[in-house]
N, C-alpha and C positions, 0 to 999 in steps of 0.2 A: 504494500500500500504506500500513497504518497502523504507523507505529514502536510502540516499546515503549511511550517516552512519550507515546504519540500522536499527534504530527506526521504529515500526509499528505506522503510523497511519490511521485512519479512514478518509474517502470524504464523506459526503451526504447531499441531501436535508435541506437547513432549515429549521427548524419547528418551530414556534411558540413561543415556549415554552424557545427555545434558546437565544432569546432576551438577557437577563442580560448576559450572558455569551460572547454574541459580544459584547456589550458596555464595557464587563470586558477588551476582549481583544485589545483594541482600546487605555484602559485605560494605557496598559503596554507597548503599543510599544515603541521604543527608539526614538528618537530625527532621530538616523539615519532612521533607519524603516520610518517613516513619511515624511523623508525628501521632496521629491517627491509629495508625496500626497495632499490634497486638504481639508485640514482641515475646521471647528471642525468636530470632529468625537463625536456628542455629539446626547443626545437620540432622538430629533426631527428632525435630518439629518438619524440616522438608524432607524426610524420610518417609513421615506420614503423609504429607501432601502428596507426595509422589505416587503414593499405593494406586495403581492405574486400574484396580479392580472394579473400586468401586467410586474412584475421583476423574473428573475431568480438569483437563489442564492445558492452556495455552502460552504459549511463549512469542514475545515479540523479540526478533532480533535486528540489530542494525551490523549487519554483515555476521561474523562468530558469537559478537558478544548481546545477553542475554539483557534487555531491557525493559522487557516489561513480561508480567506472568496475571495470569487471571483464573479462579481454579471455579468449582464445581462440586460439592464434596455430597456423599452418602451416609449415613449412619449406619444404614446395610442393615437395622433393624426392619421386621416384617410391617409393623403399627405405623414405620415411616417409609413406606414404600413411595419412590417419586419424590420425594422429600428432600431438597438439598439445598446447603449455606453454597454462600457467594462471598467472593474474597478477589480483590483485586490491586497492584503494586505496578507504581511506574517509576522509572526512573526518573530522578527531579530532572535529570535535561533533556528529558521529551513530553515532559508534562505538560496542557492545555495546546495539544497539538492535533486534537482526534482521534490516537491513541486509543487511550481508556474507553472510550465510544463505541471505535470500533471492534475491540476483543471483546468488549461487553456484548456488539452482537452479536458476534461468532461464537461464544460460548455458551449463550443461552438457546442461540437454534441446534449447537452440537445437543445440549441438553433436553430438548424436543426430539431429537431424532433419538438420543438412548430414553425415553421414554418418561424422563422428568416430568411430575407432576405441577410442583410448585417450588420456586425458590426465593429464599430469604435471605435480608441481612441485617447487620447494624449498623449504623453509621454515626459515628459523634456531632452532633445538633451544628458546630462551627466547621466542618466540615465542607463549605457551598460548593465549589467547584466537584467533587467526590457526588453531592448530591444531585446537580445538574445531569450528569453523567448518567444515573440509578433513573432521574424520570424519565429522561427523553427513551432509556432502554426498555419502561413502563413501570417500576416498580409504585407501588404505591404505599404512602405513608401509612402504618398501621397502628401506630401507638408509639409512646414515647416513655423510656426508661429516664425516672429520674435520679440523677447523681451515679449514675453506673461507669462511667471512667475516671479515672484518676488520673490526670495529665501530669505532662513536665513541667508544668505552671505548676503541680502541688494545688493544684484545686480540683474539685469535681464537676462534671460536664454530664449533657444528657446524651442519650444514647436513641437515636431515633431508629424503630423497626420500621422496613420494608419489605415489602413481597412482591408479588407476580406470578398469576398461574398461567401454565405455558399453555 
């Protein structure tokens, strides 16, 4: 795909083999990039992510290196059948480029084709750009968790749920 500013990069499938090159780029992101997110992003947590059983996973590349990932995850319990979190990380220097937009909608139609019923996420209430991204893909606001993160400001934030059935 072509970014905003124009830069080619590549979307696909994780493979395997890609491993060191996500934990590379988890390694690099900034303070801001992370802010949000839900750390440690260390190899026994992208271990899990990785499980291709029952997670979907996209990778953006700009040439070898690994820039953006957007996952898809299952519980693989019977009660949450179709059932699955949404999770997605961009590199801070290709953030507000189109991006996040368009893995968000490659991985929710991957998520239709294996048979996804509904997915959900969290999203921290200061978060706007992150939330842009979630409606224009459809999710919808469904409630809001109060005081449920604890930021690097040492203060507490809300935690706004969204969903979307496929």
């Amino acid at each position: 795909m072509t970014l905003k500013d124009g830069r080619r990069v590549s979307v696909r499938s994780y493979e395997a083999d890609d491993f060191e090159k996500l934990l590379s780029m988890f390694a690099c992101l900034s303070v801001e990039a992370l802010r949000y997110g839900m750390p440690p992003y260390d190899r026994p947590r992208l271990e899990r992510w990785t499980n291709m059983e029952r997670n979907l996973l996209l990778l953006a590349l700009d040439g070898d290196r690994v820039i953006g990932v957007v996952t898809v995850w299952s519980s693989g319990l019977p009660r949450e059948r179709g059932i699955g979190g949404f999770a997605t990380y961009i590199h801070q220097d290709y953030q507000n480029k189109g991006l996040g937009s368009e893995m968000t909608r490659l991985i929710l139609d991957q998520a239709r084709r294996k048979e996804f019923h509904r997915i959900s996420l969290q999203v921290v209430a200061e978060n706007a750009a992150a939330i842009r991204v979630y409606e224009k893909a459809g999710f919808k606001h469904e409630g809001t968790m109060k005081d449920t993160y604890f930021g690097d400001d040492k203060k507490y934030h809300d935690n706004l749920i969204r969903g979307t059935i496929l």
